[in-house]
N, C-alpha and C positions, 0 to 999 in steps of 0.2 A: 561388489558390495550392494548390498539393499535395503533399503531405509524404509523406514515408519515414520509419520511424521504427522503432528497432532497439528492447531492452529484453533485457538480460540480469545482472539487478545481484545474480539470489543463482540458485535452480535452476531457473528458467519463462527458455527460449529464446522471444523473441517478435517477429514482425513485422508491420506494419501502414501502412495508407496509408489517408492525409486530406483529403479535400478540402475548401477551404474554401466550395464552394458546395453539390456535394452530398451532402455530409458523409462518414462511414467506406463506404469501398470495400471495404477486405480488412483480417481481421487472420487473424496466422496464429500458435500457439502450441502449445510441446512442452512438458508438464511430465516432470522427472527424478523424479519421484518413486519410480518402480521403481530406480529406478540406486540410491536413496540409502537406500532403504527397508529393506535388508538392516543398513544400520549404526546405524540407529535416530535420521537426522542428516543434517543435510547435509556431505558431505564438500568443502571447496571446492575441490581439487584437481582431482577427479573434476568438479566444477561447472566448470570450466573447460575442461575437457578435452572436457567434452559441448557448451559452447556453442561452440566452432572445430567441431565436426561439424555441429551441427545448424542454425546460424545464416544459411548462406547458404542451403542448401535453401530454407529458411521465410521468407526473403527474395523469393527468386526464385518460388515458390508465390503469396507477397502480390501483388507484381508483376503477376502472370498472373491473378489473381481481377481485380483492378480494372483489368485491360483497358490498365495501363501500362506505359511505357519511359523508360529514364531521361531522355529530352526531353520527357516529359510531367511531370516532376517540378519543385518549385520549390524544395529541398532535402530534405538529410536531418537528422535529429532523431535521436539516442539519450542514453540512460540515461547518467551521467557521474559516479554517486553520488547517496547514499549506497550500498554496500553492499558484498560481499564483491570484495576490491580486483581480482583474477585473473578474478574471471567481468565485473567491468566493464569492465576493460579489453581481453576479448574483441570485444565489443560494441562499444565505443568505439574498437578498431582498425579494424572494419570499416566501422561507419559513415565513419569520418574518408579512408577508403581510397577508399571506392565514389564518397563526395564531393568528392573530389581526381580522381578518374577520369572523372568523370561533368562536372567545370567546375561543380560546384553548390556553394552555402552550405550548411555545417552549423554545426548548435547541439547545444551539452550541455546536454542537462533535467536538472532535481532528480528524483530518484525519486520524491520526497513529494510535490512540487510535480504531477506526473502523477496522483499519490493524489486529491488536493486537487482537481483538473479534472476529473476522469474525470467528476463527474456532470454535467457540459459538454455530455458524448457524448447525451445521454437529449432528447427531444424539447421537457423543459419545465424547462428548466435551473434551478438556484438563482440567486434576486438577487444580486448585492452592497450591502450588507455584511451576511456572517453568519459565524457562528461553526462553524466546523468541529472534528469528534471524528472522530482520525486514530489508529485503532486496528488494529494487526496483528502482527508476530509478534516487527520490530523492535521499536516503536515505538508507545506512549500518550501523544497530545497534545491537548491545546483548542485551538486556535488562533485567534484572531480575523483574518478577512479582509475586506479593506474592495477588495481587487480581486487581478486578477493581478497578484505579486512583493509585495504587499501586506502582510504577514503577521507577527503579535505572537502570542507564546506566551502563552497563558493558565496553563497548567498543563501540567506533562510528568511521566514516570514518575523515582521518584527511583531504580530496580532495574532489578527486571524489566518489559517489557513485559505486556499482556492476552495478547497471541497465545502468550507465550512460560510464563505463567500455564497456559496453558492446555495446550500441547504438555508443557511439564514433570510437571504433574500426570497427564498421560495416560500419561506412561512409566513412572509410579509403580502407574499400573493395567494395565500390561502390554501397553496398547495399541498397535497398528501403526504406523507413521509416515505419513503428516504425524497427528498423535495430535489436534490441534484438530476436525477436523471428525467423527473417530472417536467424542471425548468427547461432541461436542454430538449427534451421532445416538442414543449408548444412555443419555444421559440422559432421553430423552425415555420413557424406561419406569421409568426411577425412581421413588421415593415422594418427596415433597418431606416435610422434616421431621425425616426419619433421623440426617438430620449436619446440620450446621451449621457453615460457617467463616466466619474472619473477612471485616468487609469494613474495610479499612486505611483510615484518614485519613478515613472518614467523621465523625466524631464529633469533626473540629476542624473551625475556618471554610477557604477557602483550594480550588485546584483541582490540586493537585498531586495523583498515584496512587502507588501502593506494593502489588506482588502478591507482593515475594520470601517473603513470611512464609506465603502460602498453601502451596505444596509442601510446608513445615513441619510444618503444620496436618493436611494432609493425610497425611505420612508416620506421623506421631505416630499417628492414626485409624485407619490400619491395620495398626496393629502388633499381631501377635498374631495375626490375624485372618488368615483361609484366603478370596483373592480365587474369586468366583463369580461369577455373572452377575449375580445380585441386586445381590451387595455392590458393584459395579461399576458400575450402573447409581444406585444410590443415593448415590454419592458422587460420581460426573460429575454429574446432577442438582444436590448441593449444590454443586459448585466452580461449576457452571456459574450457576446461583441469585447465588452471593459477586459472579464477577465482570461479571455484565450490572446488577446494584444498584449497582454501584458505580457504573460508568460510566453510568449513567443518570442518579443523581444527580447527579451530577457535572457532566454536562452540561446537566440542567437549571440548575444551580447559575449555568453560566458565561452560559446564554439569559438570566436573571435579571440577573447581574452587566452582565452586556452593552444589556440591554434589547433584542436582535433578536428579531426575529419568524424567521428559517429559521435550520435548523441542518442540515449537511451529517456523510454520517455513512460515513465511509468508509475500504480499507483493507482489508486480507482477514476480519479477526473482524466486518467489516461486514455480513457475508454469514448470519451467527449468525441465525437467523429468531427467538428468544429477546428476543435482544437488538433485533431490529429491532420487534417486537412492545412494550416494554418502556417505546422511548426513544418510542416514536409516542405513545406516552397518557403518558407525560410531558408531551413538546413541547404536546397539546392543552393540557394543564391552564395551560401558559403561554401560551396565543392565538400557537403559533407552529408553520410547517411544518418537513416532515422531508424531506430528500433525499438519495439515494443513487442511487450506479451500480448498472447491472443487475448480476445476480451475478455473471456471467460476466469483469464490468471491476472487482470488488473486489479481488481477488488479483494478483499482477502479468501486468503485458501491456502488448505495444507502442501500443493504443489510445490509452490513457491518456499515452503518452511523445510519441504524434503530436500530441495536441490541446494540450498544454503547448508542441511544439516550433513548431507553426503558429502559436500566438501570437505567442511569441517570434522568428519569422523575419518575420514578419509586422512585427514591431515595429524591425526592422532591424537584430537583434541576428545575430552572425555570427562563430562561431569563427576561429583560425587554425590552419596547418598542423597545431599539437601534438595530440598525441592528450591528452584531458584526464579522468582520473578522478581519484576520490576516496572513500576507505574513508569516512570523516565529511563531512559538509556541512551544516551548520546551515542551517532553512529560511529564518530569519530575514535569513543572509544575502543573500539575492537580492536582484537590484535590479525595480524598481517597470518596466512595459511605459515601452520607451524611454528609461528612464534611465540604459544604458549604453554606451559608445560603440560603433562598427562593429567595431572590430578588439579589444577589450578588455570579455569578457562574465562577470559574475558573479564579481569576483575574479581569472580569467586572462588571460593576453596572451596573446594569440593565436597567434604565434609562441613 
């Protein structure tokens, strides 16, 4: 089987093709980050407006790396939710289009649910059942997986997200957009020590996160004070310190609760070498492994949307004509491989 597989649920235009024997052929990916960079944000009008230009190109590119045409495909796969409603239903017109034109099945993936697979893509995949930390700019979850469609919240963010923890704070230091990976670059010249912020809900029992108080914390700390290189670097340092403690505990907490040996660690703040460094001698001290997508598949990308959408077509799941998005989509709702019928997937009728 070989999949098509669109992705465009917030500013990363993306395509990619699957196959099931000899695994990823092509992906191809445009970030908007110049587009959006000037407004300190993503704007999603603009997000939408960039993926109708950019999405068949990177389509038609994907195609031509793996050496296919649409008779060599077994369907298409895209992005269907969660995320910003106008750039998903970019993505989800065309997939639904190209698969109406083409005589092929398509399916709508969870965006998360692509999160949660992506370490699928990697040559030594994680077992089932383990516990996954689904951390990025949406979205802080534990979630307990016992296979695909599988899937119990352990703990979720009651605010803000980590990613969002993070980009917020970096606009407070002035920093460029996307502000996460900015923060975590010149903390790494920091002094550890200088500041100090909180880390939220550590000091009760329980796996739920809370970051909206960091900004807070942060704001307060510079007040007064004349941003410099130093002081800038001294204080990404500490936020960046608050929120990889946290989430590390955290998820040791939930290997504990759970008693698995692997934990999967994925999502764009996945990509945090901090935190990657952080949750590994963690995990050892509990006799359990760590796995994660290459960096390249933490962020979003149609990889990740192929290898969720392969399963699930594979499993005989199969949209109908409507085109199908959604701004919210709990992950919890999905159903379990094959437990939904042909014409009636994940909650929709297919017509």
């Amino acid at each position: 089987m070989r999949v098509l597989a669109i992705e465009s649920s917030c500013d990363e235009s993306a395509a990619a093709v699957l196959d099931g024997t000899r695994g990823l052929l092509a992906h191809e990916l445009y970030s908007q980050v110049a587009l959006h960079r000037v407004y300190g944000g993503v704007v999603p009008e603009l997000a939408s407006r960039d993926h109708v230009r950019k999405l068949l190109p990177l389509v038609r590119r994907a195609l031509a790396a793996a050496g296919s045409g649409p008779g060599d495909l077994s369907g298409v796969a895209y992005t269907a939710g969660p995320g910003l409603i106008g750039a998903t239903l970019t993505g989800a017109a065309l997939a639904r289009s190209l698969a109406y034109a083409w005589g092929l099945p398509a399916v709508g993936v969870h965006h998360l649910e692509g999160h949660l697979l992506a370490p699928l893509l990697e040559p030594d995949p994680p077992p089932f059942p383990h516990v996954a930390l689904l951390v990025s700019g949406g979205h802080t979850q534990l979630i307990e997986v016992h296979g695909i469609g599988q899937y119990r919240i352990l703990g979720d963010t009651r605010d803000d997200a980590a990613g969002e923890a993070f980009d917020k704070t970096a606009k407070l230091l002035g920093l460029p957009y996307p502000g996460g990976p900015e923060l975590a670059r010149i903390a790494a010249d920091g002094t550890e020590g200088v500041f100090h912020f909180p880390r939220p809900m550590l000091d009760r029992p329980g796996l739920e996160f809370s970051f909206s108080g960091l900004k807070t914390a942060v704001l307060h700390a510079l007040r007064g004070r004349e941003l410099d290189e130093r002081l800038r670097a001294d204080v990404a340092c500490a936020v960046q310190a608050a929120i990889v403690e946290t989430l590390t505990v955290k998820a040791a907490r939930a290997l504990e609760q759970t008693g698995f040996n692997a934990l999967v660690v994925s999502g764009g703040v996945s990509a945090n070498l901090t935190l990657r460094a952080q949750i590994a001698s963690a995990a050892a001290r509990h006799g359990a492994r760590v796995y994660y997508p290459r960096i390249e598949f933490c962020t979003d990308n149609a990889a990740m949307i192929a290898m969720a959408g392969l399963h699930r077509l594979r499993a005989g799941e199969r949209q109908g004509l409507g085109i199908a998005a959604r701004a919210q989509w709990p992950v919890e709702s999905l159903a379990p491989l094959g437990a939904a019928g042909a014409r009636h997937v994940n909650g929709w009728d297919g017509d």
